[in-house]
C-alpha positions in Angstrom: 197.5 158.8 -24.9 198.1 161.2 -21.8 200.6 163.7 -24.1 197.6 163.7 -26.4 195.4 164.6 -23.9 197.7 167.0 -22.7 198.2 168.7 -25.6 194.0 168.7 -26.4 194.0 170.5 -23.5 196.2 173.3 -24.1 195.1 173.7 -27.6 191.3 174.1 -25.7 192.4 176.5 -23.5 194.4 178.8 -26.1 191.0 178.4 -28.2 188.6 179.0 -25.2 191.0 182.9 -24.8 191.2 184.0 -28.3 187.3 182.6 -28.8 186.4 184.8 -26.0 188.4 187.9 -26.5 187.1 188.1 -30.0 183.6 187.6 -28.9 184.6 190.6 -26.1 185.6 193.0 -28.8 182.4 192.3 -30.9 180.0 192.3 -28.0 181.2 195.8 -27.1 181.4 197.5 -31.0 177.1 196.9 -30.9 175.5 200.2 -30.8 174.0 200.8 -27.9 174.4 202.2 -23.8 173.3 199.7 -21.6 173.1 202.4 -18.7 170.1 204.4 -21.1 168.1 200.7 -21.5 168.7 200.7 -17.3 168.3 204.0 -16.6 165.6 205.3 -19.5 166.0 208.1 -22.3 165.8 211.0 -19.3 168.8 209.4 -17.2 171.1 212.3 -16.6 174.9 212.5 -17.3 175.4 212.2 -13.3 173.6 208.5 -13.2 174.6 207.4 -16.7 178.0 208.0 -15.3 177.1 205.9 -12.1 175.8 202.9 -14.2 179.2 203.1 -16.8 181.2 202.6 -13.6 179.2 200.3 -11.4 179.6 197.8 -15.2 183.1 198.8 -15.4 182.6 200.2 -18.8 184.5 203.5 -18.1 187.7 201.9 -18.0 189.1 201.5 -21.6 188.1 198.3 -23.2 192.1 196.4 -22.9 191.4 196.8 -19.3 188.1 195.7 -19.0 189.5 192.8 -20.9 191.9 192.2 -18.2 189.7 192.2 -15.4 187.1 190.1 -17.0 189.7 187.5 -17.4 191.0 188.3 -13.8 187.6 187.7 -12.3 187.2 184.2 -14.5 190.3 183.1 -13.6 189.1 183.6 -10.0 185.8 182.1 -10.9 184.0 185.2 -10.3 181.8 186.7 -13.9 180.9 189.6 -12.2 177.2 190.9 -11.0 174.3 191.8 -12.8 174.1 195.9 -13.1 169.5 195.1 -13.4 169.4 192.1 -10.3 172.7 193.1 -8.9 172.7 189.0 -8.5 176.1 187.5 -9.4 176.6 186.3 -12.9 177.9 183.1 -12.4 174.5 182.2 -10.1 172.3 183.5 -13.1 173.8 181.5 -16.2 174.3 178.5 -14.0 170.6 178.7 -12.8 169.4 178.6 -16.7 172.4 176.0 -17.6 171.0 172.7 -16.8 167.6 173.3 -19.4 169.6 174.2 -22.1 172.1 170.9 -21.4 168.9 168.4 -20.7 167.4 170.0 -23.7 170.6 169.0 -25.9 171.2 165.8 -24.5 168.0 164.6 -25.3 167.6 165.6 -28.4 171.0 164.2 -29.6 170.1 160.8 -27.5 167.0 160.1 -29.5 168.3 161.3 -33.0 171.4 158.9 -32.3 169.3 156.0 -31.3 167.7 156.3 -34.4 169.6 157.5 -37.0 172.7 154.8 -36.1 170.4 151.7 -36.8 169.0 153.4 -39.9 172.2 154.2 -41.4 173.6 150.6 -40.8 170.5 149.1 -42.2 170.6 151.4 -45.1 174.3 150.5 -45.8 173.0 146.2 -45.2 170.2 146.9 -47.4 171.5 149.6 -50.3 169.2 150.4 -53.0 166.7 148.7 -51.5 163.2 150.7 -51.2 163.7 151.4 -47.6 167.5 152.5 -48.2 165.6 155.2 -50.5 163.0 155.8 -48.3 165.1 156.7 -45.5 167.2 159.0 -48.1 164.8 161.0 -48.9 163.1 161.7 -45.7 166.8 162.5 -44.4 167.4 165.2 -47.2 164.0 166.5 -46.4 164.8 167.0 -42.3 168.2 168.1 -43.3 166.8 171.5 -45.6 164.2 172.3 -42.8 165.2 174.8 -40.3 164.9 173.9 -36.7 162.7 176.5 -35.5 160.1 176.1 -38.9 159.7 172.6 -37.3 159.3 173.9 -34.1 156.8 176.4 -34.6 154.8 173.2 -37.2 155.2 171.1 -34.3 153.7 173.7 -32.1 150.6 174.5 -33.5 149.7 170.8 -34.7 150.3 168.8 -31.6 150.1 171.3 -28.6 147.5 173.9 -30.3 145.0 171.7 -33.1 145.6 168.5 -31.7 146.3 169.0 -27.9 148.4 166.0 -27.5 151.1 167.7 -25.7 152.1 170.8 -23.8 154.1 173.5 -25.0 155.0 176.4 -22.9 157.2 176.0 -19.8 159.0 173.4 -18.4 156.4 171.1 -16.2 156.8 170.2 -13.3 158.7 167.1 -11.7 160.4 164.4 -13.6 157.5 162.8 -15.7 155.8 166.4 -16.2 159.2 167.9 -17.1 159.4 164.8 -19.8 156.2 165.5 -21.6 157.6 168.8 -22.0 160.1 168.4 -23.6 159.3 166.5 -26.3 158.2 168.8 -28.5 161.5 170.8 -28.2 163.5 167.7 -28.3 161.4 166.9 -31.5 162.2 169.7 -33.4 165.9 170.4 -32.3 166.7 166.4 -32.9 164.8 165.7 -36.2 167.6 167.0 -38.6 170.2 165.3 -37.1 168.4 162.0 -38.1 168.7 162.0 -40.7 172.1 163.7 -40.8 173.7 161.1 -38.9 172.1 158.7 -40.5 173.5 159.5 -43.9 176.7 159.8 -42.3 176.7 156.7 -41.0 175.5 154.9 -44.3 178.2 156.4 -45.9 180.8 155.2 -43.6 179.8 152.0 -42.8 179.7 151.2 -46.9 183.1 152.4 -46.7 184.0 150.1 -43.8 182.4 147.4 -45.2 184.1 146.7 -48.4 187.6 146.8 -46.4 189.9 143.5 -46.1 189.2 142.6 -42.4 185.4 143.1 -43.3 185.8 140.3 -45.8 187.9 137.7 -43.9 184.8 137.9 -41.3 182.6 136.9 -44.1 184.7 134.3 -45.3 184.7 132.4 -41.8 180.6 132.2 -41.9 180.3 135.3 -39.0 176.5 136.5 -39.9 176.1 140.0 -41.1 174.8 141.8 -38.2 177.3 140.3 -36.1 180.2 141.6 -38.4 178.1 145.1 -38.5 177.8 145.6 -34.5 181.6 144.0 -33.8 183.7 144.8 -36.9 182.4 147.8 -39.0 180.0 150.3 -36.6 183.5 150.9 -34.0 185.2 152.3 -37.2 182.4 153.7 -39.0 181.0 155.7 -36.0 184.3 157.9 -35.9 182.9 160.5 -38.4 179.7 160.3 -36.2 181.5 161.0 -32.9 183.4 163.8 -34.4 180.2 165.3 -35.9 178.4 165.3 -32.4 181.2 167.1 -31.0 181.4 170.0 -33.1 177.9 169.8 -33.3 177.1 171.0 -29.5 177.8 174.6 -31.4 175.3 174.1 -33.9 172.7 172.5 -30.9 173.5 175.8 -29.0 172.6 178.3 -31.6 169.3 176.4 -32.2 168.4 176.3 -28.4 168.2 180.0 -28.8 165.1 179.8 -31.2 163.3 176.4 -29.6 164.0 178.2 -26.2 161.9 181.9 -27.5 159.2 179.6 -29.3 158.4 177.1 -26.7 159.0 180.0 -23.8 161.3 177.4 -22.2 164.2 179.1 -19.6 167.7 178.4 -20.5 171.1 179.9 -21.8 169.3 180.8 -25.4 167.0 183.1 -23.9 169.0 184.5 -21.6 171.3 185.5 -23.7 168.5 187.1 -25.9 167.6 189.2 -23.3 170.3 190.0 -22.5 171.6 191.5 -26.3 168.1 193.2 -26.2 168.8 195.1 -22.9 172.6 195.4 -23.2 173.7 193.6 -20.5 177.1 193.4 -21.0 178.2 191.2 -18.1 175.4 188.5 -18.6 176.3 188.6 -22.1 179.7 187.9 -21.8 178.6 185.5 -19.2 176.7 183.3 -20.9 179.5 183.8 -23.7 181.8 182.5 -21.6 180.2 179.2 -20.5 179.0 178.1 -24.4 182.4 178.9 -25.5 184.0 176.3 -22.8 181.3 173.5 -23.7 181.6 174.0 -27.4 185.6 173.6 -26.7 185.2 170.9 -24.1 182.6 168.8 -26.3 185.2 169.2 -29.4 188.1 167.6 -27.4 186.0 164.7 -26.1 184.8 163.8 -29.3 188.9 164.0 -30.3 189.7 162.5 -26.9 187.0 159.4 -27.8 188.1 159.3 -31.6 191.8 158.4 -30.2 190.5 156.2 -27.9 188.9 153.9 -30.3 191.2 154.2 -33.0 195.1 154.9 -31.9 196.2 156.2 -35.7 194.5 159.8 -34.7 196.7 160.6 -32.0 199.9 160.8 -34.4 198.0 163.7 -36.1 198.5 166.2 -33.5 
């Protein structure tokens, strides 16, 4: 298990480098001088000049890679050329909405998609088992932020039930906030996950061990809860992992349309004004979580079923 982990780890870090050097490339190929969005279309030559170096941009771009990567390996991202606040301060100030946005969305989707795919697979063909089927294809085809812009205008704006814009504040004002986000960002994974889990837990439950429970008189939802949902939740695990990307790029749009802080719109602003170094920033930090939540889902997968480790 601990030369598995091992080797996760190096694979992550290889993946975090090249993930972030291609990104690097691309960021700087956009169109566009960050020192005329600073500075204004009458900057002269003289402080266009002064921006390019105080951004590092008038070195050529392998060395600007070099020092970027020398600064992150001494945990440094640089400073903001508009705040002239440190990088690291500004994407770790916006961090923890966009991860409590995430988490909670995922947590409620799970805790209700899990129980309706294993009743689905108990109960197949059965009205509900179609019921839940097509309401999962339906949340699956809608976009995340066409439910969150729905969601927007029928509970915060016609009905007034809940707030919208912002973040509240304290714990229980923070909460009601952040259920229409959650809402909208969680819904399609419902009925994702639940699907997915149907499917596996059919799978699951037609195998021999399955059967020999039966045969000793164990009830159904015992053999369900102890037998078939550890093996039947691997795809699931996996899925959640590599979906932190697919959470990430939705935060963007919830974040805009609910004019909630966090990494999305940062990084939005930042693209719009060229800000290289909070770009690269922000960048930076997804790529690591999208990395880190792929290898704990792998990490967990091995965990609860040994055969995956042999296939690295």
């Amino acid at each position: 298990m601990w030369l598995y982990l091992l080797k996760r780890i190096v694979l992550a870090v290889a993946i975090i480098a090249i993930a972030v050097t291609l990104l690097f490339l691309m960021i700087h190929a956009v169109p566009g001088d960050p020192a005329v969005t600073l500075l204004g279309p009458r900057a002269t030559p003289e402080m266009k000049a002064q921006i390019h170096q105080l951004m590092g941009l008038d070195k050529p771009l392998a060395m600007q890679l070099a020092i970027f990567f020398g600064r992150v390996f001494h945990g440094d991202l640089g400073f903001d050329a508009f705040s002239q606040r440190p990088v690291r301060e500004i994407v770790f100030e916006q961090l923890p909405y966009t991860i409590e946005l995430i988490f909670v969305s995922i947590l409620w989707a799970v805790a209700i998609a899990v129980p309706l795919g294993c009743y689905s697979a108990i109960r197949r063909n059965s009205l509900i088992d179609q019921v839940v089927g097509i309401m999962a294809v339906a949340t699956i085809a809608i976009p995340s932020f066409v439910i969150a812009v729905y969601a927007l205008l029928i509970f915060a704006v016609t009905l007034r039930w809940l707030p919208a814009i912002g973040v509240g504040n304290g714990f229980w004002d923070g909460l009601a906030y952040l259920i229409l986000p959650a809402f909208a960002m969680g819904i399609g994974w419902v009925g994702y996950i639940s699907r997915l889990v149907r499917a596996s837990m059919l799978e699951v439950l037609g195998e021999n061990h399955v059967r020999m429970a039966r045969s000793f008189g164990i009830s159904e939802w015992r053999i369900v809860a102890r037998y078939a949902l550890p093996l039947a939740i691997l795809p699931t695990v996996t899925i959640l992992g590599v979906g932190i990307a697919w959470l990430l790029s939705s935060a963007v749009f919830i974040e805009v349309v609910f004019a909630r802080p966090g990494i999305g719109a940062l990084i939005v602003n930042a693209v719009n004004t060229r800000n290289y170094p909070i770009v690269m920033g922000v960048v930076l930090v997804t790529t690591v979580l999208i990395v880190a939540a792929t290898t704990l889902s792998d990490v967990l997968n091995a965990f609860l079923d040994p055969r995956t480790q042999e296939k690295l």
